[in-house]
C-alpha positions as CSV (number, residue, x, y, z in Angstrom):
1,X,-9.3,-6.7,14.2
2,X,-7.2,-7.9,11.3
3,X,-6.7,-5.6,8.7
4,X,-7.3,-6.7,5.2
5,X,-7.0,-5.2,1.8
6,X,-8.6,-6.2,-1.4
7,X,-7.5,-5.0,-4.8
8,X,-10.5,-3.4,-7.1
9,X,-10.7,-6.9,-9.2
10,X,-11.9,-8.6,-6.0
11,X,-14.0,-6.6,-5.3
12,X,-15.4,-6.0,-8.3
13,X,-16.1,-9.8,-9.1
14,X,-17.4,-10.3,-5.3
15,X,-20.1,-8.0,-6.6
16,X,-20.8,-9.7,-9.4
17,X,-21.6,-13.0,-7.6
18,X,-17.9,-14.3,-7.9
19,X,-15.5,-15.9,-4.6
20,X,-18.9,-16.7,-2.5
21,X,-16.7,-18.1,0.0
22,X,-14.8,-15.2,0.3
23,X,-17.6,-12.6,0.2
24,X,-19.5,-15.1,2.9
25,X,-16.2,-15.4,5.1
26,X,-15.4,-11.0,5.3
27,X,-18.9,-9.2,4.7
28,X,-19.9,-8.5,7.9
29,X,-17.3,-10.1,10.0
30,X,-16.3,-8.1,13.1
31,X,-13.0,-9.7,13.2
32,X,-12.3,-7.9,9.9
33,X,-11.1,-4.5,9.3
34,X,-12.0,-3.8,5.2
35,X,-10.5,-0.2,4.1
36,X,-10.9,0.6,0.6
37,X,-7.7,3.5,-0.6
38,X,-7.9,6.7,-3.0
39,X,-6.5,4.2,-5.3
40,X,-10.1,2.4,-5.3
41,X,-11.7,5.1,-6.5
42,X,-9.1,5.3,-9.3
43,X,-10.0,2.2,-10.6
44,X,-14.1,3.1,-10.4
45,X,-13.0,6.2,-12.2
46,X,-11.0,4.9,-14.9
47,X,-14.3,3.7,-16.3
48,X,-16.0,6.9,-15.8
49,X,-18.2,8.6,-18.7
50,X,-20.9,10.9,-19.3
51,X,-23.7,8.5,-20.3
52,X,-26.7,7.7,-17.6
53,X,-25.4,3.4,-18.1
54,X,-22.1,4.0,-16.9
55,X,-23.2,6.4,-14.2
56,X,-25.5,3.9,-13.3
57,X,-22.9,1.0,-13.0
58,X,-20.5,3.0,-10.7
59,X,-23.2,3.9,-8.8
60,X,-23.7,0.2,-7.7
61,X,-19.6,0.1,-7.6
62,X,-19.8,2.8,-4.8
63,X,-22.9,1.4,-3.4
64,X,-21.1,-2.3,-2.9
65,X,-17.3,-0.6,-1.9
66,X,-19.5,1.1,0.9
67,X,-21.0,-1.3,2.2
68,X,-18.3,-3.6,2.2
69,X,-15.7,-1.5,3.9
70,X,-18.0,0.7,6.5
71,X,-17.0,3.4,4.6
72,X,-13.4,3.1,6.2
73,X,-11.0,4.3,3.6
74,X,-7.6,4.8,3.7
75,X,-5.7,7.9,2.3
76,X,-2.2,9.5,2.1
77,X,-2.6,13.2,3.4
78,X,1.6,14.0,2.7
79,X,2.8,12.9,6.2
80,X,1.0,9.4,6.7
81,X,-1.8,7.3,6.1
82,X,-4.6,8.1,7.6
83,X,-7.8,5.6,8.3
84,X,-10.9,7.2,8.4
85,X,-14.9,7.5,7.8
86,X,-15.5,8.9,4.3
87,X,-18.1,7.3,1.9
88,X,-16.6,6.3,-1.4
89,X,-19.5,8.4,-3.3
90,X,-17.8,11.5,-1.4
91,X,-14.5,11.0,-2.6
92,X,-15.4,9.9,-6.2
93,X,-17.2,13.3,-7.0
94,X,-14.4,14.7,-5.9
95,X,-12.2,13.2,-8.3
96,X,-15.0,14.0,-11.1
97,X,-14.6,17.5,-10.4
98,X,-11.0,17.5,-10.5
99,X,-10.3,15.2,-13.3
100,X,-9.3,18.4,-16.0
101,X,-7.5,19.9,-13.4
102,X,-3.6,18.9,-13.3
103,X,-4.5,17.7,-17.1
104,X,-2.7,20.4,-18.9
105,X,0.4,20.8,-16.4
106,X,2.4,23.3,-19.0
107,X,3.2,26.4,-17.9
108,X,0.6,28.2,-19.9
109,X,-1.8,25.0,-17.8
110,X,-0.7,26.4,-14.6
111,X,-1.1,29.8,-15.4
112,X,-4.6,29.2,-16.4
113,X,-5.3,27.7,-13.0
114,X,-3.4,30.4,-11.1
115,X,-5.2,33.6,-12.8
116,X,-8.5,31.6,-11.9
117,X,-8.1,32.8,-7.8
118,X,-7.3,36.8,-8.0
119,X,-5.1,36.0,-4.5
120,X,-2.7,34.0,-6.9
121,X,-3.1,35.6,-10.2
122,X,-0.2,38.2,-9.4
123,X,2.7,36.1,-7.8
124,X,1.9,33.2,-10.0
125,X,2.6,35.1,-13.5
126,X,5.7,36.5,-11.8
127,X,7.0,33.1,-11.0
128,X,5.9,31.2,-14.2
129,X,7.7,34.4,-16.4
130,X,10.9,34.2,-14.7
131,X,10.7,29.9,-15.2
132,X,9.9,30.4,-19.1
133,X,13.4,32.0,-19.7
134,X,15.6,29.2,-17.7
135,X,17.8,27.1,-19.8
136,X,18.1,23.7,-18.8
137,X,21.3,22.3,-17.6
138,X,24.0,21.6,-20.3
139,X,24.1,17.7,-19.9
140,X,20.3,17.7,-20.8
141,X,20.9,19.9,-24.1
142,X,23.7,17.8,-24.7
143,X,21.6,14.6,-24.7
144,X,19.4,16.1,-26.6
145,X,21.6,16.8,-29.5
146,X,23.9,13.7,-29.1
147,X,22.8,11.4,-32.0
148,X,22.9,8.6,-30.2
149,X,20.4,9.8,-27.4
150,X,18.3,12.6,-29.4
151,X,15.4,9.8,-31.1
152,X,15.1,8.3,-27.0
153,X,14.9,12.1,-25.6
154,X,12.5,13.2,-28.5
155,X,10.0,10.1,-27.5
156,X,10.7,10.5,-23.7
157,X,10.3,14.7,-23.7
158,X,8.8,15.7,-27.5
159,X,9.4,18.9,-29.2
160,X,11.7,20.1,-26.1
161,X,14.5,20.0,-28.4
162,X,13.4,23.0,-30.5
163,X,12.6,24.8,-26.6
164,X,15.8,23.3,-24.4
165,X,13.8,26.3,-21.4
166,X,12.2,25.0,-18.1
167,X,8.7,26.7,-20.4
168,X,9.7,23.4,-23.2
169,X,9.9,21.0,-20.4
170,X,7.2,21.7,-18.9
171,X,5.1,22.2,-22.1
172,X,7.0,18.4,-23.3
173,X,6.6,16.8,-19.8
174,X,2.4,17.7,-20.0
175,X,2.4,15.9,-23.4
176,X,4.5,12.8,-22.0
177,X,2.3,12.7,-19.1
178,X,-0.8,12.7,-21.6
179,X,0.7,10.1,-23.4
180,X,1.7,7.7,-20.8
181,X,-1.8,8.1,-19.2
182,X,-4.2,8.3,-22.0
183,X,-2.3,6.8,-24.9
184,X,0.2,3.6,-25.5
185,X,3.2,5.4,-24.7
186,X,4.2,3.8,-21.6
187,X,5.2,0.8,-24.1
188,X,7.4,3.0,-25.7
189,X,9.0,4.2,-22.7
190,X,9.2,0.4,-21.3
191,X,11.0,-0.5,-24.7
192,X,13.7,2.4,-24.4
193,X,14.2,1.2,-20.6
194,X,14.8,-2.1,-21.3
195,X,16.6,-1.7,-24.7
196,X,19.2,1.1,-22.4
197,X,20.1,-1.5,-19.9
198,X,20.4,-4.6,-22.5
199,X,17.8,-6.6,-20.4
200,X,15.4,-9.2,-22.5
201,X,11.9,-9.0,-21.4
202,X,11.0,-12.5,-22.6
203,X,14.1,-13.5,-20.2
204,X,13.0,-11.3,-17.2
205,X,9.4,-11.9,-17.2
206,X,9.0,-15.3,-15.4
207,X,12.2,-15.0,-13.5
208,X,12.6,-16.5,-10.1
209,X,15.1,-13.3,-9.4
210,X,14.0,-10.1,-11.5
211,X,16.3,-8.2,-9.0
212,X,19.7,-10.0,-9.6
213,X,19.3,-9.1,-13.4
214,X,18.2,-5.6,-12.8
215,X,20.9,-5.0,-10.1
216,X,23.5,-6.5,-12.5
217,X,22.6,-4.3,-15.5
218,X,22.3,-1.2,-13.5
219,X,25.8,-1.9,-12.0
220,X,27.2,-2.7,-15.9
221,X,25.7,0.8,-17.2
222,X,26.9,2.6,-14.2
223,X,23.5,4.0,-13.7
224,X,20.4,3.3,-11.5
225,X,16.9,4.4,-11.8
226,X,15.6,2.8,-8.7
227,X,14.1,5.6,-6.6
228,X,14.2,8.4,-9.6
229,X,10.5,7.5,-10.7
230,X,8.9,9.1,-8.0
231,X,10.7,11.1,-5.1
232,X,7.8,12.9,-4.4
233,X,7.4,14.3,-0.7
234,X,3.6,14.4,-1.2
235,X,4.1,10.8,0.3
236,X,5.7,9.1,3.4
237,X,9.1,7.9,1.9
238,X,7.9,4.0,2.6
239,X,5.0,4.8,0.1
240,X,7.3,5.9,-2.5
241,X,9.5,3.4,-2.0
242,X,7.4,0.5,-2.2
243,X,5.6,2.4,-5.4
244,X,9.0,2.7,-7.0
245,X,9.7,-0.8,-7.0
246,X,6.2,-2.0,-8.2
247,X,6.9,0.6,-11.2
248,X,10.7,-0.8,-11.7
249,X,9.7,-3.9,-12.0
250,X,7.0,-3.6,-14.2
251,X,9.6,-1.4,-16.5
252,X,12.3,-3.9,-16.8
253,X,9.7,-6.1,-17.8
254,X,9.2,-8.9,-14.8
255,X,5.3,-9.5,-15.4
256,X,5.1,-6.7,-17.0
257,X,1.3,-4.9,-17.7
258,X,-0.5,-5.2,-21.0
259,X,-0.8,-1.6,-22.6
260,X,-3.8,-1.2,-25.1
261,X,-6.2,2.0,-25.8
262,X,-7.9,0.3,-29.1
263,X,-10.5,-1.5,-27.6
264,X,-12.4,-2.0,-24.4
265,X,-11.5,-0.6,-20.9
266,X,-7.8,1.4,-21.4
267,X,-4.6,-0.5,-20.2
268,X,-2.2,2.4,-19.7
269,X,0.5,3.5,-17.4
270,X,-2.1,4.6,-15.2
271,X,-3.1,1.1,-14.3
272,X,0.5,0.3,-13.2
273,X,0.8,3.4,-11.1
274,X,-2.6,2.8,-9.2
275,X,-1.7,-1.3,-8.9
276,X,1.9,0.6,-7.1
277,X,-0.4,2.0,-5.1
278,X,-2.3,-0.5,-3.7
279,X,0.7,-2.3,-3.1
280,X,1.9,0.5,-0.9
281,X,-1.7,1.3,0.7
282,X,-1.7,-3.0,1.3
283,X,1.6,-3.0,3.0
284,X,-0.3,-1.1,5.8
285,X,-2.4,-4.5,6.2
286,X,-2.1,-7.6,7.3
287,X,-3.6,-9.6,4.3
288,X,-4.0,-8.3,0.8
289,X,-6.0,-10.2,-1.8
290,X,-5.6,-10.1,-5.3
291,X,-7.0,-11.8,-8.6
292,X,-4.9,-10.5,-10.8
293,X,-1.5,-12.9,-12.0
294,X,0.9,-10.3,-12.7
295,X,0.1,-8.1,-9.8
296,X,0.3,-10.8,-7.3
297,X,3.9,-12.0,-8.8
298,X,5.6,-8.4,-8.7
299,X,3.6,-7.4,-5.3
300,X,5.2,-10.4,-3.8
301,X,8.5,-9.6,-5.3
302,X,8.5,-5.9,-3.8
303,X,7.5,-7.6,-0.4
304,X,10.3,-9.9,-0.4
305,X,13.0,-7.3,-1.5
306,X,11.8,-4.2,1.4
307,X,10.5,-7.0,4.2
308,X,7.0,-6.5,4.2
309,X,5.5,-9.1,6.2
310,X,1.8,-8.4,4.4
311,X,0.8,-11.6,3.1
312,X,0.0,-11.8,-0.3
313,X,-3.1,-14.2,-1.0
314,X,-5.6,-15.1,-4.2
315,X,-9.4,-15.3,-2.9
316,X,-9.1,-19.7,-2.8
317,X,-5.3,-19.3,-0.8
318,X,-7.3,-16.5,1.6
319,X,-10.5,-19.1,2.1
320,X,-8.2,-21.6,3.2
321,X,-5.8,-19.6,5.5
322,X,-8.8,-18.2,7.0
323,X,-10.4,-22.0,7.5
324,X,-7.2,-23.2,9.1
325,X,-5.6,-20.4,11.2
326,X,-8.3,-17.6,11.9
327,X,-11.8,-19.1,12.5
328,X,-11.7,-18.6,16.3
329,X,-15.2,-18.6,17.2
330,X,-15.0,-18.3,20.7
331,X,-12.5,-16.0,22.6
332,X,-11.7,-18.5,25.2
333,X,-9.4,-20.8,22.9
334,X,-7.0,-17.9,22.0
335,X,-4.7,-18.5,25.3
336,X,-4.8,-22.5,24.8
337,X,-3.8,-22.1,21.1
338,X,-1.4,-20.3,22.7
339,X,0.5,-22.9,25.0
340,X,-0.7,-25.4,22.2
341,X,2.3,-23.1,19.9
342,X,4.8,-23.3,22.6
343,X,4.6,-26.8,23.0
344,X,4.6,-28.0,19.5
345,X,6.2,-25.3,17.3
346,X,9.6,-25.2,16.4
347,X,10.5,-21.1,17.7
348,X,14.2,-19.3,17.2
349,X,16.3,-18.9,20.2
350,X,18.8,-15.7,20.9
351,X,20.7,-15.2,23.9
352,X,19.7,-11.8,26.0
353,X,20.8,-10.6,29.5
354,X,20.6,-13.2,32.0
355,X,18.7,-15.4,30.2
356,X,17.1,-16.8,26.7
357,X,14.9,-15.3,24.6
358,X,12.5,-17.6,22.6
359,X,10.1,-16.4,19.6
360,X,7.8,-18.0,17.5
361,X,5.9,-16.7,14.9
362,X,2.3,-17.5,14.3
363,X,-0.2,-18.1,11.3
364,X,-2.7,-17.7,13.9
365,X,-4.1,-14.3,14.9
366,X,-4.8,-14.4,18.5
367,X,-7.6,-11.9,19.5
368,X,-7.3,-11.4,15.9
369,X,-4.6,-9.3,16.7
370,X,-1.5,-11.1,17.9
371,X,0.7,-12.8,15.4
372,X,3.6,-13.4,17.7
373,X,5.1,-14.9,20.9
374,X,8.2,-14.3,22.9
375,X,9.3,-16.0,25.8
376,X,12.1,-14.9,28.2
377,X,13.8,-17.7,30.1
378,X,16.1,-16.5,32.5
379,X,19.5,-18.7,33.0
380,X,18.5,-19.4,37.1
381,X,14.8,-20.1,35.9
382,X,13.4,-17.9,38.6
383,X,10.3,-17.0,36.2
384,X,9.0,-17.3,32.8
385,X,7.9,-14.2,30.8
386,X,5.3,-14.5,28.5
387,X,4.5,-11.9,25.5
388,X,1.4,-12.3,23.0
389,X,3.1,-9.4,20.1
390,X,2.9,-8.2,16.8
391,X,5.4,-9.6,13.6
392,X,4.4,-6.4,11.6
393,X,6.7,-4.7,8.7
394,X,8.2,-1.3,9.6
395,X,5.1,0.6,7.7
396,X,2.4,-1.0,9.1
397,X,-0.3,1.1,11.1
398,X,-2.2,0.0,14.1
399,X,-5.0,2.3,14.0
400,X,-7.2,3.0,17.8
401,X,-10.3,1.2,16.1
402,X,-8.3,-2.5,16.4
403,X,-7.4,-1.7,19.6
404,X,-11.0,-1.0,21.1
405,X,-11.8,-4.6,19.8
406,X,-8.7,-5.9,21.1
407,X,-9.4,-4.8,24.7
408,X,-13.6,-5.4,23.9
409,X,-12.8,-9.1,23.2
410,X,-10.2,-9.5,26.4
411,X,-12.8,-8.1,28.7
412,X,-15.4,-10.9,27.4
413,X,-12.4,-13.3,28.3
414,X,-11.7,-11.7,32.0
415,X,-14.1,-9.5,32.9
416,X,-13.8,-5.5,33.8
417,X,-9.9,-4.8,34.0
418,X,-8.5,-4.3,37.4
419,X,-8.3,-0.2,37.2
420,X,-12.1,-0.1,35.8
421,X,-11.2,2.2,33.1
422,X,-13.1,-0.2,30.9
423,X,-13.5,0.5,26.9
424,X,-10.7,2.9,25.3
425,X,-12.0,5.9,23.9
426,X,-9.7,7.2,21.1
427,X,-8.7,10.0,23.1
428,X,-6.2,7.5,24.9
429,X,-3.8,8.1,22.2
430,X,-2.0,10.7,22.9
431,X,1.3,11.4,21.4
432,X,1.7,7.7,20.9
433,X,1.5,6.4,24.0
434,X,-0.9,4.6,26.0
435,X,-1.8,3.7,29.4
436,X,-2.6,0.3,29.0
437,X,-5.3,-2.1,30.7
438,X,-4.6,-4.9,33.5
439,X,-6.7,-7.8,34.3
440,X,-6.0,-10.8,36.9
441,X,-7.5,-13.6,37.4
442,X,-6.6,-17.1,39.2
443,X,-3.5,-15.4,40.6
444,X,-2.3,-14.4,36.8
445,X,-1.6,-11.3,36.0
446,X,-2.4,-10.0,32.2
447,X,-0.9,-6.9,31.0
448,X,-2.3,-5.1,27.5
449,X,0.7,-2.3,26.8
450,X,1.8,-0.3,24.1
451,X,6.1,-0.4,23.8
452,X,7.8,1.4,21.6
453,X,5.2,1.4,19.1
454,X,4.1,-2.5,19.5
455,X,1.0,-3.6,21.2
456,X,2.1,-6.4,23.9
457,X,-0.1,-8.8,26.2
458,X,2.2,-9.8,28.7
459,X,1.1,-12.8,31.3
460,X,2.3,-12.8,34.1
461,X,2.3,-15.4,37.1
């Protein structure tokens, strides 16, 4: 199965009767795998009110996102990403009873929420009481009453200058998170950023190289903020990273967001963070699919800079990539598209042990799995190996459901493997390995393995 992402616009204008072709090609296609993220049911939420309309109109957003993705969603659980069966009505209620929760994140906030469980009441007003009295390091009082830094440090962290204690921080951080979230102040904060590092956004925002610019004024001020937005460990340190730089270069101004709370739906730093995140949830994919202009550009960007192999596609670009490279219909042409590569693709050629090691990299997806070929040529020619494998980035995630259609779709080809252990039961996984399946047929040999992390079809003669 090949895993593909969509970002909430797509989805929302497939419902709406938009990208037919798109909506015809992926609804219902068993060579897709459609997860929707947490970060989905941010965007439903961030139209979210109390009247029986809007209720109503999520309602048939949920309805849709379930259908269209089996229910397979996608989540961060601290450790990893994690695929499985949740329906989206499940997890938005949840976020509709959370959504005051981590509102108010002040001390006197997280009091409130500690004296609310009588197992946490004690030890929490213990631990907030000894944090109200901490002073804050001396730099940070300095830059707060340096002249030239106290009007940026009174926007970024308000009214902390008249409580320079871990209880004003926290009280000052609670407002700026407020702000950046529910108000326009993310514009503010995008100004001082730029403004700090001397960088003009009307220069930056259609630049071929964003990162050339940003790394050069970084470097000039002798400071760096890449990697300070969010260090978090509530997320594997690819997630973060790959969030970071969505939210660094949306800061320094390449294609930078609209911000506006006057009128219709709110544009707010909220919308860049949960865009960061589908960036990060897509990297886990093989295709993402977006609508939106500026999201695509930076998205691409991030890829490029961290060597994410996801490709980035607009509905029309994914209709025709799917037209030309993945419409195999019928299982039996996957090893003849095969030898059809090696014979008339151009492939890149290192020199191993005893031989030459030839790989070529495919738009196809063979078995809608394999995007890769490598063939080892030994110098006395004695044999030729042969390896259908995966050209996947560092963070993506092969989950047990692509696999059972991988091996489903090779027995259709050959038949019952060899061993007769037949379909793999997700129990097979074990510790990250696997056992495998082995087919043979006219004197070949076909090997499915799992090697240090990569599935491999090996043919063998």
């Amino acid at each position: 199965m090949i895993k593909v992402y969509l970002d909430w616009n797509v989805i929302s204008q497939m419902k709406n009767g938009n990208h037919t072709e798109l909506n015809d090609i992926i609804f219902d296609n068993p060579k897709f795998l459609i997860p929707y993220s947490t970060s989905h049911i941010g965007d439903i939420f961030s139209s979210f009110n109390e009247t029986e309309k809007q209720k109503e109109l999520i309602q048939l957003d949920l309805e849709y996102l379930s259908k269209l993705t089996k229910d397979h969603c996608i989540s961060n659980n601290g450790k990893e990403i994690i695929l499985d069966f949740t329906p989206p009505f499940d997890l938005f209620s949840q976020r509709v009873e959370l959504k005051d929760t981590f509102k108010d994140i002040s001390l006197d906030g997280l009091s409130e929420m500690f004296s609310q469980d009588e197992s946490t009441k004690e030890i929490g007003e213990m631990y907030i009481n000894s944090l109200k009295s901490i002073s804050l390091g001396e730099e940070f009082i300095q830059a707060l009453e340096n002249p030239e830094t106290a009007e940026q440090m009174d926007k970024l962290f308000p009214g902390l200058k008249e409580n320079p204690t871990m209880e004003g921080f926290f009280q000052s951080f609670s407002k700026m998170n407020i702000a950046l979230n529910e108000n326009d102040d993310y514009k503010h904060l995008r100004e001082i950023v730029q403004d700090g590092f001397g960088i003009n956004r009307d220069k930056i925002f259609n630049l071929e190289e964003p990162y050339k610019l940003i790394e050069k004024e970084q470097k000039n001020k002798g400071f760096a903020i890449d990697g300070y937005i969010d260090n978090s460990k509530n997320a594997p340190e690819w997630f973060n990273k790959v969030s970071n730089e969505y939210i660094l270069l949306d800061m320094f101004g390449y294609q930078e967001d609209n911000v506006n709370v006057k009128k219709g739906r709110k544009e707010t730093f909220k919308n860049t963070t949960e865009d960061a995140f589908h960036a990060s949830f897509a990297s886990t994919c093989s295709f993402y699919i977006l609508n939106d202009k500026k999201s695509y550009n930076k998205t691409k960007k991030v890829y490029e800079k961290l060597s994410i192999n996801t490709i980035v596609l607009k509905p029309d670009e994914f209709v025709d990539y799917y037209n030309r490279y993945l419409n195999i219909e019928d299982v039996r042409l996957n090893l003849p598209i095969a030898y059809d590569v090696l014979k008339n693709q151009q492939f890149y050629q290192s020199e191993e042990e005893g031989g030459k090691l030839r790989t070529y990299y495919l738009p196809y997806y063979l078995f809608d799995f394999f995007n890769k070929i490598l063939v080892y040529i030994p110098n006395d020619n004695s044999y030729i190996s042969l390896l259908l494998s995966q050209n996947k980035s560092y963070n993506y995630i092969t989950y047990a459901k692509q696999v059972i259609k991988l091996v489903d779709d090779i027995t259709e080809l050959f038949g019952t493997d060899i061993e007769k252990i037949g379909r793999v039961k997700e129990e097979e996984f074990i510790n990250g390995k696997w056992n495998g399946r082995i087919w043979k047929q006219n004197n070949i040999t076909y090997k499915l393995i799992l090697n240090n992390g990569t599935f491999q079809f090996c043919i063998e003669e």
